[in-house]
Every structure is written in C-alpha cells, then in structure tokens.
N, C-alpha and C positions, 0 to 999 in steps of 0.2 A: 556474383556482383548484384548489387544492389537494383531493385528498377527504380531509377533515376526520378524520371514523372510521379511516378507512385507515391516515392518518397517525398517531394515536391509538394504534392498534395494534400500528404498526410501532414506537414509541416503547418503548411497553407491553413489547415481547417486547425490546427493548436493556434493557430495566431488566432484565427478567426474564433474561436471558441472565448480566447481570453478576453476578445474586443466584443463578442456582442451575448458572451453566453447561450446556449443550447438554445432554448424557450424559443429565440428570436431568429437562429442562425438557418441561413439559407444556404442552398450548393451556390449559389453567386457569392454569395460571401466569401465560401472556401473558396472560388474561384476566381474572385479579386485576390485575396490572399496569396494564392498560390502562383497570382500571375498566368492562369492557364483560362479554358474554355470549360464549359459544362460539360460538352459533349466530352471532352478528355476521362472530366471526374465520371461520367458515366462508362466508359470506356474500361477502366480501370477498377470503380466500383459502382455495385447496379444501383446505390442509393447510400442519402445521408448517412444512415443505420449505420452501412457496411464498412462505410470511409471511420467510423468513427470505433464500429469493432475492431478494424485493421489497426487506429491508434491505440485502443488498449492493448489489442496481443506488442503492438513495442511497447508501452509502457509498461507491462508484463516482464515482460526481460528484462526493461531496468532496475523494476523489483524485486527481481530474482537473484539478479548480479548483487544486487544492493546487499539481501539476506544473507548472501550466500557467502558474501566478506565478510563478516561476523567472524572476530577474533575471541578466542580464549584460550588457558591451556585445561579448564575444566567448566564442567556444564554449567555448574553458578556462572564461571565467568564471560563464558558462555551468552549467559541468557541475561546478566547485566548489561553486556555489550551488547544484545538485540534492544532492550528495551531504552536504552541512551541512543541508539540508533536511531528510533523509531517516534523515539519521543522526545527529543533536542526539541527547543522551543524555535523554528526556525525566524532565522532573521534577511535568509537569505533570500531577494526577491523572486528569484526565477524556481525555488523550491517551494514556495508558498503558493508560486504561479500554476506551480503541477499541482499542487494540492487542492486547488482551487478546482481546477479542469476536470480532475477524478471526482470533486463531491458535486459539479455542474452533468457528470455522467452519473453519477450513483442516483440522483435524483432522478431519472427518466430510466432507471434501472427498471420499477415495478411497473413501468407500461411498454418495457420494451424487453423480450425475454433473448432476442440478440443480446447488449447488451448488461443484460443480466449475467446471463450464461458467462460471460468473457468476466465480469467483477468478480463472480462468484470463485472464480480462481485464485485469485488475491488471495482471499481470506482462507482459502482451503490451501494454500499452499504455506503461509503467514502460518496456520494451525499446525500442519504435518510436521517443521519445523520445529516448531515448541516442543509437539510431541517426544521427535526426536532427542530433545534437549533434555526432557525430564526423563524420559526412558533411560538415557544414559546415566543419570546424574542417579535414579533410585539404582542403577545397577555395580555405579559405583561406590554407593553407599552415603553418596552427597544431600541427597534429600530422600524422605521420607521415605519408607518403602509402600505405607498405603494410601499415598496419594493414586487419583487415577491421571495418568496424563493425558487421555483426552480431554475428558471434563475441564481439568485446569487448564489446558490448548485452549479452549473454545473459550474461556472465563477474560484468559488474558489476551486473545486475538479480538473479542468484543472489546474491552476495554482500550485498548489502542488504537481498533476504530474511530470508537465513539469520542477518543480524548483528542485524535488530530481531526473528527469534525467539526468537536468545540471551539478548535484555534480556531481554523478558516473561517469559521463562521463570524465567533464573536474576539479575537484576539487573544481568545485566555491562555496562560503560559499553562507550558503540557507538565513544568518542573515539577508541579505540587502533586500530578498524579504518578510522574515519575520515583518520585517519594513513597507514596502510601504503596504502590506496584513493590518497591524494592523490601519495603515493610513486612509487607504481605508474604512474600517469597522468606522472610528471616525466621517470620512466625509461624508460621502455617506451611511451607516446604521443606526445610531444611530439617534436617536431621538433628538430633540436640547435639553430637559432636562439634556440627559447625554452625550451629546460630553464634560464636562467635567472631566470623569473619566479618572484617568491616565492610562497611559499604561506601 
C-alpha cells in the first residue's frame, strides 16, 4: 500500500509546481499545498531536490505504462502508433499541465544532477524502445537492413523532445513534425517493398 502522506505530498508539490513554478517554489508552498507541515515533508524527504525526484520516478511509470500501450500488429505500426502517441498536439489541459511541470524540471536538470539522473531515464528508456522497434522491423524485413537503430533511436528520441518542448513553450502544433517524422521513416527506413504503405 501506498504511503498515504508521501503521496499527499508529492500531489502537494504538482500543484504547487504548476501554481508558482520551480525558480520560485518553496517546501511551504508544497506544504500549503499539500495541506501538511514542513517538518512532515522533511520527514518523508530530506529536501526540495528529493520530493521532486520522488515525482519524476511516478511520472516515470506513467511514461512507461504510456509507451508500453503502443499498439501495432507490425513494427512500422508499431512505431506510427509511438510517434501519434507522443506527438498528438495536446489539447487536453491537465496533459499540457504535465508537460509543462517535466520542461519546469528539465530546466533545473543541468544544476541538479538528482534530477538529472531521474530525466535522463525518460530518454534512455523512450530510446531502448525505438531500438526495439527498428531491430524487429529490419529483422522482419520491414525496414532497411542498413539502417543502425541506435543512431536512428537517438535521432527520433531528440526530435520528440525537442518538438513537445516547442509546444509547451511556444504553442506550436507537433502535427507538422509528426509529418515530416512519418516522411522520414517512408524514405529513409523502410525497405523499397513497403514504401508503399500508407500513412
């Protein structure tokens, strides 16, 4: 079972993150939030830092459960249905709101190597996946055979980054690079038997 408090707090400081942003945010803040005392959050964790690693490792699992739902009956479809996943142009306020809260942590990533450590699994896990997708897909004769799939993991794991940071940031719809993404993969991975599957 869950620790109640823990959980509480960890809630606490999501709110409080979306209400005053990182930069600004204090353990009272979390702890208005969360309806609790400092000493609790200290209690439970030894500092801001730790309260806020503790939110990525959940939000770790939601983005693992997230990936790991990816339907297809083959790798293309596969790795279309990641990339529609991953790059829908959200409209939905409370997914914008997480997206928002991961690039208010990604930003205090390079002076905090806590969480650094903890992002840096996102992307390495977001990578391993792809991998997996292309390794099957050259073994089934679906794309290329001399592609490498790490390289192209790492090519397409940046570019999904960097395209839901452009939304949070500046609004811009992820559609048009969900495009060129799907382009890319027509031309440049697939195998000449099936560059003609639609897309």
């Amino acid at each position: 079972m869950a620790d109640e408090p823990a959980t509480e707090i960890l809630d606490g400081a999501y709110r409080a993150l979306c209400r005053h942003g990182y930069a600004n945010l204090t353990l009272q803040d979390i702890a208005a939030e969360a309806d609790t005392s400092k000493a609790s959050i200290y209690y439970h964790f030894d500092s801001k830092h730790r309260v806020f690693a503790a939110l990525l490792d959940k939000f770790f699992d939601r983005f693992t459960d997230r990936i790991n739902s990816v339907e297809g009956d083959t790798p293309r479809e596969q790795l279309d249905t990641l990339l529609q996943e991953l790059l829908a142009t959200d409209t939905d306020p409370a997914q914008r709101e997480f997206r928002l809260v991961l690039l208010e942590l990604k930003a205090q990533a390079p002076y905090n190597s806590v969480l650094q450590e903890h992002l840096t699994e996102f992307d390495e896990f977001l990578s391993e996946q792809l991998q997996e997708i292309l390794a099957a897909g050259i073994n089934s004769g679906e794309f290329e055979e001399t592609i490498d799939p790490v390289s192209v993991a790492e090519l397409l794991t940046t570019t999904i980054c960097g395209a839901q940071t452009c939304h949070v940031v500046t609004n811009h719809s992820t559609d048009r690079i969900y495009t060129t993404m799907s382009r890319y993969i027509e031309r440049q991975l697939l195998d000449n038997d099936h560059t003609q599957i639609a897309l």
